[in-house]
Backbone bond lengths (Angstrom), bond angles and torsions (degrees), N, CA, C in turn:
res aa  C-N    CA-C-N  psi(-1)  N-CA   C-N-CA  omega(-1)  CA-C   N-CA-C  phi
1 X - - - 1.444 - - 1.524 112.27 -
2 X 1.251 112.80 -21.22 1.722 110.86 176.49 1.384 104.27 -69.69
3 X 1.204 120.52 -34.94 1.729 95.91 -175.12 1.500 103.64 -79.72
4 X 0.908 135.14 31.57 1.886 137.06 134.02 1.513 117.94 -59.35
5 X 1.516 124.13 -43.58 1.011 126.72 161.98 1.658 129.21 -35.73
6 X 1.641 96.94 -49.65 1.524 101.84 170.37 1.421 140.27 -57.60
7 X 1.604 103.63 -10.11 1.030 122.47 -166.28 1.823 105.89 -95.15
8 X 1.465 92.45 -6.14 1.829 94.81 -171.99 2.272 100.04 -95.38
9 X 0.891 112.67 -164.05 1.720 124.77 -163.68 1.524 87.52 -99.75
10 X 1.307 120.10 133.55 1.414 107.24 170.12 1.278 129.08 -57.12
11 X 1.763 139.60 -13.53 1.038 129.92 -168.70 1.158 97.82 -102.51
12 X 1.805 137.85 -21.50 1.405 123.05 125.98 1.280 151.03 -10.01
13 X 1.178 105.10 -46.28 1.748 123.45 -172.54 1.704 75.33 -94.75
14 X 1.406 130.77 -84.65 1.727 107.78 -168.20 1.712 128.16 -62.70
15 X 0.911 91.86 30.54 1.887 103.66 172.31 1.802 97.03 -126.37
16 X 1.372 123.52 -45.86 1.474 114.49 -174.99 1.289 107.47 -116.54
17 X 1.169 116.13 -47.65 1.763 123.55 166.59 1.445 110.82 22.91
18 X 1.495 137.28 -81.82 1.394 137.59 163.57 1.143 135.14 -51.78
19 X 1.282 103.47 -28.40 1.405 120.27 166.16 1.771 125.13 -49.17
20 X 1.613 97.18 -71.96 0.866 130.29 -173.95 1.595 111.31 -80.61
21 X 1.153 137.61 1.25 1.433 175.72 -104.17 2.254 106.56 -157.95
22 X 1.495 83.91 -56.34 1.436 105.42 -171.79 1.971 103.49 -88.61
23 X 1.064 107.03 -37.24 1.170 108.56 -179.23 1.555 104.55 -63.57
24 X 1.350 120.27 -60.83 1.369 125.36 175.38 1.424 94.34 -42.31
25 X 1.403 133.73 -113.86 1.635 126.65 -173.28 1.202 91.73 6.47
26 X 1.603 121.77 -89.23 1.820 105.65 -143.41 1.265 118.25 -46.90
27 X 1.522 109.18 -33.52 1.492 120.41 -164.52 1.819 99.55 -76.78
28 X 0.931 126.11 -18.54 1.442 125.75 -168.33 1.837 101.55 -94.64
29 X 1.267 111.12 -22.21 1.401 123.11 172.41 1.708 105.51 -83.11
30 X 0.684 135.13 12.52 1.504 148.96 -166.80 1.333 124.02 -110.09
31 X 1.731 127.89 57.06 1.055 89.62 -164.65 1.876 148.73 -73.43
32 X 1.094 136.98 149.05 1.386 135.09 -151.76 1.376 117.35 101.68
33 X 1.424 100.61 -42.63 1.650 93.63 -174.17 1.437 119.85 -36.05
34 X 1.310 83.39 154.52 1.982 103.31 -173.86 1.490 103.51 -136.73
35 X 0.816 128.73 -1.59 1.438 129.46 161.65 1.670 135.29 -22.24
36 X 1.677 94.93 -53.81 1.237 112.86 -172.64 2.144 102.61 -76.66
37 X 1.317 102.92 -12.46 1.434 96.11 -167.86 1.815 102.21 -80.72
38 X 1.246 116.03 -33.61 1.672 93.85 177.42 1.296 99.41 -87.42
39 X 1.351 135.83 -0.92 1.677 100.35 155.03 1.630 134.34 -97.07
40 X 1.595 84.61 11.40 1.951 96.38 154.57 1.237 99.37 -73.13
41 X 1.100 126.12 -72.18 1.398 129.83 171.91 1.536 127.80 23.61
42 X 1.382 100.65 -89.01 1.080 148.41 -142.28 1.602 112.49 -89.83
């Protein structure tokens, strides 16, 4: 799920980067979650 990150602007990833970093983990610890699929999306 981290290489989703790559897909954002770099001053993106260093403004949310960890953020958005941690959310993925939880969501990947989850099972069922679908979360992460509309922000392939998108």
């Amino acid at each position: 799920m981290k290489g989703l990150l790559r897909l954002y602007p770099k001053r993106w990833r260093e403004r949310y980067g960890d953020e958005f970093e941690t959310v993925l983990e939880e969501d990947s610890n989850c099972p069922g979650a679908r979360s992460t699929m509309p922000v392939a999306r998108s």
